[in-house]
C-alpha positions in Angstrom: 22.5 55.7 -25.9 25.6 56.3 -24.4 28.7 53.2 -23.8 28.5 53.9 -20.3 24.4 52.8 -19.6 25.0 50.2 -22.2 27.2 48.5 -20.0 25.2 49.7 -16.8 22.2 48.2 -18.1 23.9 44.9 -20.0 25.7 44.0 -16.1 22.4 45.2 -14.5 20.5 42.5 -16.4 23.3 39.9 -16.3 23.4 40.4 -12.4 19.7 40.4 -12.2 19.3 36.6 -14.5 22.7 35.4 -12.7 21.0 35.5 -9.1 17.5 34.1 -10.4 19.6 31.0 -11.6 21.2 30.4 -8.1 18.3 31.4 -6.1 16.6 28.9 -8.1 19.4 26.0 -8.8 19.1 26.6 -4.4 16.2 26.2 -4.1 15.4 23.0 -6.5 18.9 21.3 -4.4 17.5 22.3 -0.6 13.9 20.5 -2.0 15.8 17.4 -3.3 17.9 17.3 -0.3 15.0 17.4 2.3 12.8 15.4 0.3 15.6 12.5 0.4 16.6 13.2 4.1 12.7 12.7 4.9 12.3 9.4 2.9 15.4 8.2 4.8 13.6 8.8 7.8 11.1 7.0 7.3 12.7 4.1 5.9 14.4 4.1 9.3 11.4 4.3 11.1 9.6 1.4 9.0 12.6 -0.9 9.4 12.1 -0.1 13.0 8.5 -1.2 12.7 9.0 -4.0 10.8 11.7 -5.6 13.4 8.9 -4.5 16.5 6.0 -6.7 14.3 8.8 -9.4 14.0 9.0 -9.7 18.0 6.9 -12.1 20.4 5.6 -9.5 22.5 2.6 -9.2 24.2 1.5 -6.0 23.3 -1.5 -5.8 20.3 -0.2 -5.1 17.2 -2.6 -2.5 16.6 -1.2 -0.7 20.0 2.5 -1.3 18.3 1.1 0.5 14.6 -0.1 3.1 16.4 3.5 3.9 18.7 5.4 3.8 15.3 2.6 5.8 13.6 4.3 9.3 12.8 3.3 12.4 14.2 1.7 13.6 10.7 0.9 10.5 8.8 -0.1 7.1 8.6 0.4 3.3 9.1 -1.3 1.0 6.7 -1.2 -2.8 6.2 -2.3 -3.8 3.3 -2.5 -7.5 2.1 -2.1 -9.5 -1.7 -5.1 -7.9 -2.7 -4.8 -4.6 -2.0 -7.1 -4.2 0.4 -6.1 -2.4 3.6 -6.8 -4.6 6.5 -5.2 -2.1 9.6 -5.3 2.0 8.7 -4.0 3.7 12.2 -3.7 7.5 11.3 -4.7 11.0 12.7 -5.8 12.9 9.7 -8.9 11.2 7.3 -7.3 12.8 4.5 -4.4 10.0 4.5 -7.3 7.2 3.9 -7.7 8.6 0.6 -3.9 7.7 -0.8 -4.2 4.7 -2.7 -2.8 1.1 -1.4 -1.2 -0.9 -3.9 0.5 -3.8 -3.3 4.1 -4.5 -4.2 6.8 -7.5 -3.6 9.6 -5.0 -3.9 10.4 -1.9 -1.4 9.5 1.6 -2.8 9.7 4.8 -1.4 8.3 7.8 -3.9 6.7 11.5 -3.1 3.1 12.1 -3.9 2.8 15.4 -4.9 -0.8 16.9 -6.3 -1.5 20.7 -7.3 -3.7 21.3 -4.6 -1.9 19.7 -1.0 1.2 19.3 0.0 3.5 16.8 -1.2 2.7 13.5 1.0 6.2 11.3 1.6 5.7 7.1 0.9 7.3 4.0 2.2 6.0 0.7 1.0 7.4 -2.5 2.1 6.6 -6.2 2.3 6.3 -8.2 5.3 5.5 -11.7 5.9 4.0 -12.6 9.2 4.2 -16.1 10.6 1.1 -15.4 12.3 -2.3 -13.0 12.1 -1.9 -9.4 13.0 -4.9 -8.8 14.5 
């Protein structure tokens, strides 16, 4: 074989494994990136929530779960037991995430082989008075 392909095919194959790295080091980033910039959003939203719970208002709080509720997803209040005592959501697929209960704030990414990943906010709340 000649020096000339050598070096055609050694810069072929270096060009060829040097883009698969940044296509996929770009790739992995833009996913981190938009998987943080959703959770943000959310956690904004459920602060919003929170402080619209918080408030004498007249409106039902089952009315106020369901103008926070997100376009794609749902709004679940759970209590010490775990067991879910308001679910307001669009999709019955949502119903099947499991509801944990947790003193501390978490916000984590489902993500199972077969659906897409599902973005989750948990937060406690204590309520001077019943929701319903």
């Amino acid at each position: 074989m000649k020096l000339q392909t050598k070096i055609q095919l050694f810069a072929s194959l270096f060009m060829l494994i040097f883009i698969l790295a940044v296509n996929t080091s770009i790739y992995f980033m833009f996913y981190k990136i938009s998987s943080d910039t959703e959770l943000n959003w959310l956690a904004t939203s459920t602060e919003d929530l929170v402080e619209a719970l918080n408030k004498k208002s007249d409106i039902p709080k089952s009315e106020l779960l369901e103008a926070y509720m997100p376009n794609n997803g749902m709004v679940r209040i759970i209590n010490d037991n775990s067991k879910a005592l308001i679910t307001k959501t669009k999709k019955y697929e949502y119903t099947k995430l499991t509801s944990d209960f947790s003193t501390k704030e978490n916000n984590y990414i489902i993500r199972e082989k077969s659906e897409a990943p599902v973005a989750v906010i948990a937060k406690p709340i204590i309520w001077k008075t019943a929701i319903l």
